[in-house]
C-alpha positions in Angstrom: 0.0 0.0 0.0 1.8 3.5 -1.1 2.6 5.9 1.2 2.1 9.8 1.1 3.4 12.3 3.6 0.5 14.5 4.7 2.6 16.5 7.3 5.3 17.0 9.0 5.9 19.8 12.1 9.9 20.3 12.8 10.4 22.7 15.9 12.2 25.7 14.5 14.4 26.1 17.2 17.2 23.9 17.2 19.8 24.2 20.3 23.0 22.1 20.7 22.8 18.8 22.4 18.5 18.9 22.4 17.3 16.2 20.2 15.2 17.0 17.1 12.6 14.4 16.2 9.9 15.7 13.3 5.9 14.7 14.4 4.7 13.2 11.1 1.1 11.5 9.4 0.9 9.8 6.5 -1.6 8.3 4.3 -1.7 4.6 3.6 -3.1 4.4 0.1 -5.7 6.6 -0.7 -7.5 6.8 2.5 -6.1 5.7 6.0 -3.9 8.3 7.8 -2.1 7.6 10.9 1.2 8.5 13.0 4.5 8.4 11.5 5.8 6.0 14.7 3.2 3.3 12.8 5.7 3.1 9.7 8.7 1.5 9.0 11.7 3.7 8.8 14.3 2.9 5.6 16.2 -0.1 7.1 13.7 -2.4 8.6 13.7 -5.7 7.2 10.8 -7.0 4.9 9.1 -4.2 4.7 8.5 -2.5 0.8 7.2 0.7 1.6 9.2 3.1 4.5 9.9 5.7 5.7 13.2 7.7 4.8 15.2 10.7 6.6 18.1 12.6 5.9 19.1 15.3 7.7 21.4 18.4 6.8 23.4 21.1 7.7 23.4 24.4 5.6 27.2 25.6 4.5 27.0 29.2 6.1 28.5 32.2 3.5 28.6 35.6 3.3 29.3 37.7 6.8 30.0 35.7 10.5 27.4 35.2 12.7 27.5 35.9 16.5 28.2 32.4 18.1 25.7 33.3 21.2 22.8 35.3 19.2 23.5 33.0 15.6 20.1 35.0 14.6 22.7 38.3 14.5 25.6 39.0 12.6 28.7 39.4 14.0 30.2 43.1 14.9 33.0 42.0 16.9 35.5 39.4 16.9 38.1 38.8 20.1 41.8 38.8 19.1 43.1 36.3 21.9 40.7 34.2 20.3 42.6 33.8 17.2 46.1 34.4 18.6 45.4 31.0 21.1 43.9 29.7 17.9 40.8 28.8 19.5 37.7 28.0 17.8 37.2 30.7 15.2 33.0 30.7 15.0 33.5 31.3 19.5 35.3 34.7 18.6 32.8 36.3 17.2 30.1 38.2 18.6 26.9 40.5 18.0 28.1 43.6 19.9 30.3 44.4 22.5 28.0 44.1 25.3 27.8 40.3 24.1 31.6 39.8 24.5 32.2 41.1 27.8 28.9 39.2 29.1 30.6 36.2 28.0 34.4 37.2 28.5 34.6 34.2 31.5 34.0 31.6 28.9 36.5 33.3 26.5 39.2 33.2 28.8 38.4 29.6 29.5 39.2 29.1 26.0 41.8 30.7 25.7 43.9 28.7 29.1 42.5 25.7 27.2 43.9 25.7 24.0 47.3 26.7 26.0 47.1 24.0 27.6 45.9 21.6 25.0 46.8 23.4 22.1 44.4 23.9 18.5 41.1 21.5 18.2 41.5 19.4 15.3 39.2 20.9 13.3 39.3 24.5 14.1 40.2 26.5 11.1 38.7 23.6 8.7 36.0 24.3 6.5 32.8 22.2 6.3 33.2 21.5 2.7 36.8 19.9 4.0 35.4 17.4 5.6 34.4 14.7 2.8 30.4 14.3 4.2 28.0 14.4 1.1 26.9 17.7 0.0 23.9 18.6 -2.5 22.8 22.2 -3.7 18.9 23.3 -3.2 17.5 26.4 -4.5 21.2 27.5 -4.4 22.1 27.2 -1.2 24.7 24.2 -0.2 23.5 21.3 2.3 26.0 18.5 4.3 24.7 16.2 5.3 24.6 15.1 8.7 22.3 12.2 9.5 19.9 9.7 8.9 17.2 8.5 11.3 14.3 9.6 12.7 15.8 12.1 15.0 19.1 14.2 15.3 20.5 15.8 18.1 22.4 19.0 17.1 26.3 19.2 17.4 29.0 21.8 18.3 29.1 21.4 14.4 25.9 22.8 13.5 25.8 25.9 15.9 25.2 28.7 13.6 23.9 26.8 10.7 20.5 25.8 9.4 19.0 22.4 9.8 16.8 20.8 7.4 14.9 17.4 7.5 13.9 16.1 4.1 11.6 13.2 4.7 10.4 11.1 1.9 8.3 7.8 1.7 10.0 5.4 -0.1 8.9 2.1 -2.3 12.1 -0.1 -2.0 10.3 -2.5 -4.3 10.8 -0.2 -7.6 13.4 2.0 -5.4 11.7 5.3 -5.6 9.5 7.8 -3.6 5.9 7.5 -3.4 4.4 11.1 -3.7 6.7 14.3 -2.8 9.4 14.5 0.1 8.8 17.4 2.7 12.0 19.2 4.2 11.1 21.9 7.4 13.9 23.7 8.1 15.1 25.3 11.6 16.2 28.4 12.5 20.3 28.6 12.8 21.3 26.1 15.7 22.2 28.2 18.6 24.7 27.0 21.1 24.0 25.0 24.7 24.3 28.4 27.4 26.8 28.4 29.8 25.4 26.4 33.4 25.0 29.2 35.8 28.9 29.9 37.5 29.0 30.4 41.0 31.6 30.2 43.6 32.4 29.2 47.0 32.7 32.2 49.7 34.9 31.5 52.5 33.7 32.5 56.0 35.8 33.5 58.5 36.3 30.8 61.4 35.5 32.0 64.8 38.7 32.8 66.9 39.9 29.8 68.5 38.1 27.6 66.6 40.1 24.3 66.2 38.4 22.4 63.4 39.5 19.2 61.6 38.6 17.5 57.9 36.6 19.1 55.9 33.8 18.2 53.2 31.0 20.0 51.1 27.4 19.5 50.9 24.8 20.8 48.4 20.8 20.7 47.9 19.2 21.1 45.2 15.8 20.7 43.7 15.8 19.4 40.3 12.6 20.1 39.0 11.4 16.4 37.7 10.3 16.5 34.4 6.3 16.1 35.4 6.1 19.3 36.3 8.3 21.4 34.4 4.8 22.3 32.1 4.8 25.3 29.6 1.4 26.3 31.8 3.4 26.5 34.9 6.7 27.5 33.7 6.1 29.5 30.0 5.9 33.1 31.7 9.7 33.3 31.9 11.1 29.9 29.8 10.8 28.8 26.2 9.5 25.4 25.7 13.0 23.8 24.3 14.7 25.3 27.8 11.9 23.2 29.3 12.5 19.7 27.4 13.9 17.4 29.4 16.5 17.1 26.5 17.6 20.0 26.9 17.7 20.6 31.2 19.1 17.2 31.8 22.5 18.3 30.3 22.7 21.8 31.6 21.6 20.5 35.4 24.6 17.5 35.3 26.9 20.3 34.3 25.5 22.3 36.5 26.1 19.2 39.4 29.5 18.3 38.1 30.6 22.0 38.4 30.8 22.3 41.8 32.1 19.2 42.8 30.5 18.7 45.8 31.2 15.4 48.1 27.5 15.1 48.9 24.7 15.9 46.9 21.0 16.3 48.3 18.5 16.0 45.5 15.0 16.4 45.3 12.1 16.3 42.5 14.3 13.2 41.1 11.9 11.8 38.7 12.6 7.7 38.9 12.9 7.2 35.1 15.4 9.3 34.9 17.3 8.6 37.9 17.7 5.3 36.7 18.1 6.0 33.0 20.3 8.8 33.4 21.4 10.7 36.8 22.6 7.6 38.5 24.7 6.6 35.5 26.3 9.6 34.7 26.9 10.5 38.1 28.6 7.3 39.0 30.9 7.7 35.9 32.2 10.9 37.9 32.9 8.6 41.0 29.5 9.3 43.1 27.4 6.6 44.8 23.7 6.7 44.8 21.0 6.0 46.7 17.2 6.9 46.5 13.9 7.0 47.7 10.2 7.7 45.5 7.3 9.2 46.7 4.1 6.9 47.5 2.1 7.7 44.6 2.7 7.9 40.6 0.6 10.9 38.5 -0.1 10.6 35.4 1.6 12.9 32.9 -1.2 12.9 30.3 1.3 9.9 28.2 2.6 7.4 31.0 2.6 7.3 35.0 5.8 9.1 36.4 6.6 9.4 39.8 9.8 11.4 41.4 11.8 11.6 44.7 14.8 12.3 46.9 18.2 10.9 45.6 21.6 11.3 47.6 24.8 10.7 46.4 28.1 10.9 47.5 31.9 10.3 46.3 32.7 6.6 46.7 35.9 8.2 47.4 35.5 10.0 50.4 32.5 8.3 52.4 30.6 4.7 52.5 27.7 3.7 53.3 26.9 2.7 56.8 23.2 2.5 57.1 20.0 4.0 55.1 16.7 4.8 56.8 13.7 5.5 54.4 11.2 8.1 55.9 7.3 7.6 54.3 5.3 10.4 56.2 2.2 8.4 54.5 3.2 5.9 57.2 3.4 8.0 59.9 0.2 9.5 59.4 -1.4 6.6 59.2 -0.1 5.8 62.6 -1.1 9.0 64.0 -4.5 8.6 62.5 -5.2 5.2 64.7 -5.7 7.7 67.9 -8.5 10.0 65.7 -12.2 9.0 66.4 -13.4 6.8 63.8 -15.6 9.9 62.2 -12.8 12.3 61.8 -10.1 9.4 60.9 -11.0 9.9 56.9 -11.0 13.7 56.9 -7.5 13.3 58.9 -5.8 11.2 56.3 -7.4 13.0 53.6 -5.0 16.1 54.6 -2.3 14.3 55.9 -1.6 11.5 53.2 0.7 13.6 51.0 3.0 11.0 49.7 6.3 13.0 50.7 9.4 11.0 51.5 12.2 11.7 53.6 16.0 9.7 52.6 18.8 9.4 55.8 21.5 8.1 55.1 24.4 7.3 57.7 27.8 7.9 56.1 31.7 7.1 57.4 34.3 9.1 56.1 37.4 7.1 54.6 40.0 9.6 55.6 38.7 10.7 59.1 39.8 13.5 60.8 42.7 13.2 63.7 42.4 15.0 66.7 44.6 14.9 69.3 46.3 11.5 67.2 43.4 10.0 68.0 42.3 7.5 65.5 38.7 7.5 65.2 35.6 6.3 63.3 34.0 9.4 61.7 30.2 8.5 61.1 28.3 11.8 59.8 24.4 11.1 59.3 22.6 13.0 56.5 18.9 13.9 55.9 17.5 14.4 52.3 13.7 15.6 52.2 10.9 17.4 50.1 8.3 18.4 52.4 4.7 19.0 51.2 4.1 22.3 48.8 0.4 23.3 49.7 0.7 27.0 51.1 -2.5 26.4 52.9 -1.1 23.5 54.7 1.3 24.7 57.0 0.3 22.5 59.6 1.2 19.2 57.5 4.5 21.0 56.9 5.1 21.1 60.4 3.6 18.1 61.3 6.0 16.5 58.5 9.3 18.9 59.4 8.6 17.5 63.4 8.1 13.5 62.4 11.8 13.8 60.6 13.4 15.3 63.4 11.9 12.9 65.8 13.2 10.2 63.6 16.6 11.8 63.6 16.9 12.9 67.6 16.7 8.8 68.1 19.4 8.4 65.8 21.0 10.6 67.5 20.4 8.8 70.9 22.3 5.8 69.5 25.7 7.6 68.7 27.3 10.5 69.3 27.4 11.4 65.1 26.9 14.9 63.1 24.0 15.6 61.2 23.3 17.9 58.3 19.1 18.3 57.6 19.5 19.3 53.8 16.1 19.9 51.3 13.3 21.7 50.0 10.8 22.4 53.1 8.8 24.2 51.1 8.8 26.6 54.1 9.7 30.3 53.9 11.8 31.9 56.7 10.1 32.7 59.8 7.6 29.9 59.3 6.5 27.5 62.0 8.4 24.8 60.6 11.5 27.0 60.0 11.5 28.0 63.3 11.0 24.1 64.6 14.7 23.6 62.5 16.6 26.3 63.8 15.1 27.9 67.3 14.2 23.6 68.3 10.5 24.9 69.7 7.8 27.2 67.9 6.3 30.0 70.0 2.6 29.5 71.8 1.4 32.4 69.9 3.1 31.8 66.2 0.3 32.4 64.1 0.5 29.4 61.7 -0.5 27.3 65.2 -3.9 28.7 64.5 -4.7 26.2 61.4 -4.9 23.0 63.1 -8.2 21.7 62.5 -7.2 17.6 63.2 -5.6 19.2 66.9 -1.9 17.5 65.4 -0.1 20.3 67.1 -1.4 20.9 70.1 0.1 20.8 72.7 2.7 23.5 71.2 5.3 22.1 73.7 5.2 18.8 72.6 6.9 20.6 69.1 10.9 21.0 70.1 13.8 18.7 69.4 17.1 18.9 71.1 19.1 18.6 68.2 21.6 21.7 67.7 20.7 22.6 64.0 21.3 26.0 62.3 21.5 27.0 58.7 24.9 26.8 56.8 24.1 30.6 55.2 22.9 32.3 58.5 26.6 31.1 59.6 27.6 34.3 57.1 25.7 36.5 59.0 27.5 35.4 62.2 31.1 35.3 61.0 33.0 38.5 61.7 33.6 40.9 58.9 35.4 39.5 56.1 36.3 39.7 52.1 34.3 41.6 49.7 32.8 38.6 48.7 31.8 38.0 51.8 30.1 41.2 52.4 28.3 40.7 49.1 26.8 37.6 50.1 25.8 39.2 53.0 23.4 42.0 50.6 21.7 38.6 49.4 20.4 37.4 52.0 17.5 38.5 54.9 19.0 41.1 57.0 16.1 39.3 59.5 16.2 35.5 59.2 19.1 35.6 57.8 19.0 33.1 54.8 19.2 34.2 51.5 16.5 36.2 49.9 15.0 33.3 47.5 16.1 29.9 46.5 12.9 29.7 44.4 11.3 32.0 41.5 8.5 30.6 40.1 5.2 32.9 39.0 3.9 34.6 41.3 6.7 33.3 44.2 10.0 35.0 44.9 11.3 33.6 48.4 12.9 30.6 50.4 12.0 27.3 50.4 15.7 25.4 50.7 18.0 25.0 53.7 21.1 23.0 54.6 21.2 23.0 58.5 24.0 21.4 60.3 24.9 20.2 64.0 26.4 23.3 65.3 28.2 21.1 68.3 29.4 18.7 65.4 30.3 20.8 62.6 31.6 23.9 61.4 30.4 25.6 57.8 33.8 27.2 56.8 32.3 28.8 52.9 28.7 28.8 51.1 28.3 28.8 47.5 28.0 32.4 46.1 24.1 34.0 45.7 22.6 35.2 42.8 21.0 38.2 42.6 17.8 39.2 40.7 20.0 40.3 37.1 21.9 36.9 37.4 19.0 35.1 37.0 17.3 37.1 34.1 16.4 35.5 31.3 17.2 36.8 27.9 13.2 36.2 26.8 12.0 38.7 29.0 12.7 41.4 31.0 12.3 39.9 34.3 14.0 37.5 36.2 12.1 34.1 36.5 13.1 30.6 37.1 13.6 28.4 35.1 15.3 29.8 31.7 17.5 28.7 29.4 20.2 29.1 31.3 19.0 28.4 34.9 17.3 24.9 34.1 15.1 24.5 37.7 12.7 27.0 39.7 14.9 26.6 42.5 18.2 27.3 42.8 21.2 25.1 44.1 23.0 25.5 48.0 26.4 24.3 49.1 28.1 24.9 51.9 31.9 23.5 52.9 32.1 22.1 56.6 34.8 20.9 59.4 34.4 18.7 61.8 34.6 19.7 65.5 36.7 18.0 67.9 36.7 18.7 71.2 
């Protein structure tokens, strides 16, 4: 039965390292029409009619073409560039503004090809390269791959793409009814990660510390939510493609090199099909926990989580706890009268999760030439999001730290309390973290309609905890850096002034809170400010972008152990 191509959409945009794959219908003889995923493609044994894609490149002439903006034309061009010999299409840009924005990834090229001299193929031409070429409408094409999808190279930034698909009788060897070929706009290179530093804090005087580690927390944003309805006010759908954020959040990860990583909003397909891969390539271990319940995407069931992971290297695994505060509310709900007991888990079944993990450090610490075990206990959560639920927050925040005081009670060990509490500062449940009670009269005490929180003296912990930034505020004066940091953060709580930005939110949700009998934070990773964080779309800062690839932002903080 011939085949015709009825359509074919190609997204226009086409960015480095995001795959391309063209939606496509066809007719099956002169009346059925269905999806192109129900034909063969050109290769598939036994099968006469397929299928075919080629995919090309356009051969660019005429003026350069700003390697950022490859919509622009080049104005101006940087001379170390060419005197390193690096890469000649990065020199060039659309104005000078554009240079200087990106002058940190020039000089990165530039110590690179010092140290590593020329890339191969730097000053060769496309046409140099032997690849098959063919001339359309006058223009010159390379081709660049077959297949049903293509996923833009360092290669293609600045050119056009174009997908001719045709469907193919391999019986007579010829095409059934005109090919289609969409084209995309010139392929525009994958944005730099966001760069941040560490900023030291000065140690208190006196302070004797020992060994030393860092920590981070971060909330991914799992692919089932990231949602153009959610999201689209302030990122463009490829920046939200899964595609497209998986690379720039692992370069994101790998950049700052942290020994533990916290992770939340860890979709499970993708922990297994690609964090906990790529992660372990650059020497981490991983272990994980999923929420109670799977939603459905409007495709396929996804469900997402809490992953830590930490270099194999540096600490092993001593003991995991998994914390389901479905469980625990169940438990709680056996003491509510039978009438109110379905109203009860109605509001308190929220399928959060909570991951501990016990660690021992390989190269302990010595004090005193004592030689020592060194056990340090780390808690991984995402506590429930609802704004009008602040009493499940607590209620959730309090069951953890219950958990971890008995751990506590078995061995003298420091804890860091790491995650997105979906709590601002000054909450009830902030307040439980870092003050160990919440006041009589806190306002949020007044929402308690199952009675989960009353009495308000039964919610303390005698765990030392404090938060790794508010440690900034309490170091004496310091380095520039330091002061800046200080500028963005809450003069009041003092945390920083967001970790999330998503429409209609600016504040913070994310913590990393340490032991302060246990542990001393000795730097924090640098804060962004509101024009870090803009996106080139709009005028505003919003999270995520093409460039920032969650709504929240990441937190790291360097310790030392104490040793008395």
């Amino acid at each position: 039965m011939a085949l015709t191509i009825v359509q074919i959409k190609l997204s226009a945009e086409a960015i480095c390292g995001v795959t391309l794959e063209p939606y496509l219908q066809v007719r099956k003889g002169s009346s059925t029409t269905v999806s192109g995923d129900d034909i063969p493609v050109e290769g598939t044994p036994d099968s006469r009619y397929v299928i075919r894609f080629r995919w090309y490149r356009s051969v660019h002439r005429g003026g350069q073409i700003c390697w950022v903006h490859p919509d622009r034309e080049a104005t101006v061009q940087c001379i170390l560039c060419l005197r390193s010999r690096a890469e000649v299409r990065k020199s060039f840009h659309c104005n000078p503004e554009c240079l200087q924005q990106h002058w940190s990834t020039h000089r990165h090229l530039h110590e690179q090809r010092r140290l590593n001299g020329p890339p191969e193929n730097g000053y060769v031409s496309d046409l140099s390269r032997g690849s098959q070429t063919v001339t359309s409408g006058g223009e010159t094409w390379i081709e660049v791959g077959k297949g049903t999808a293509y996923t833009p190279t360092p290669e293609d930034v600045g050119s056009c793409l174009k997908c001719e698909v045709a469907a193919v009788d391999l019986q007579q060897n010829r095409e059934t009814g005109s090919s289609s070929s969409p084209l995309t706009a010139r392929v525009r290179p994958v944005p730099l990660c966001p760069q941040r530093t560490l900023v030291p804090i000065p140690p208190p005087r006196g302070s004797n510390p020992a060994g030393k580690f860092t920590a981070l927390t971060y909330n991914l944003l799992a692919d089932l939510y990231a949602s153009v309805d959610a999201h689209g006010h302030c990122c463009q759908q490829w920046a939200l493609a899964w595609q497209y954020r998986k690379q720039n959040l692992l370069k994101e990860l790998l950049s700052y090199k942290a020994d533990i990583l916290c992770l939340q909003e860890v979709q499970s397909n993708h922990f297994d099909n690609f964090l906990s891969p790529e992660l372990q390539k650059a020497g981490y271990t991983a272990i994980y926990k999923r929420k109670t319940t799977e939603l459905y995407t409007g495709t396929s069931y996804a469900i997402d989580g809490c992953a830590t992971f930490f270099k194999r290297d540096k600490f092993a695994l001593v003991k995991k706890y998994e914390v389901e505060f479905n469980k625990a509310a169940l438990s709680l709900s056996d003491s509510i009268p039978g009438e109110q007991r379905k109203a009860a888990l109605n509001r308190l079944l929220k399928d959060n999760v909570a991951l501990i993990a016990v660690l021992e450090a390989l190269d302990p610490p010595q004090s005193e030439g004592a030689n020592r075990r060194q056990l340090i206990c780390i808690a991984n959560t995402h506590i429930h999001a609802n704004p009008e639920l602040n009493d499940v927050k607590l209620w959730q925040v309090h069951t953890l730290l219950k958990g971890l005081e008995k751990i506590a009670a078995s061995a003298d060990i420091p804890m860091l309390v790491a995650g997105d509490f979906n709590s601002v500062p000054g909450s009830a449940a902030h307040s439980l973290l870092v003050n160990r009670i919440v006041e009589n009269n806190h306002p949020e005490l007044q929402n308690d309609p199952l009675g989960i929180l009353r009495p308000a003296s039964k919610l303390q912990h005698n765990l030392h905890l404090a938060s790794a930034y508010a440690a900034v505020y309490d170091a004496r004066d310091g380095s520039a850096a330091q002061q800046k940091q200080k500028r963005r953060m809450d003069p009041k709580y003092h945390e920083p002034k967001f970790t999330n930005m998503g429409q209609g939110f600016q504040g913070t949700l994310d913590y990393v809170l340490y032991t302060t009998n246990s542990l001393l934070p000795t730097a924090t990773l640098e804060l962004p400010d509101e024009a870090d964080i803009k996106s080139s779309r709009t005028t505003r800062a919003g999270l995520p972008n093409e460039t920032w690839s969650s709504d929240h932002i990441a937190l790291l903080a360097e310790f030392q152990y104490k040793h008395n």
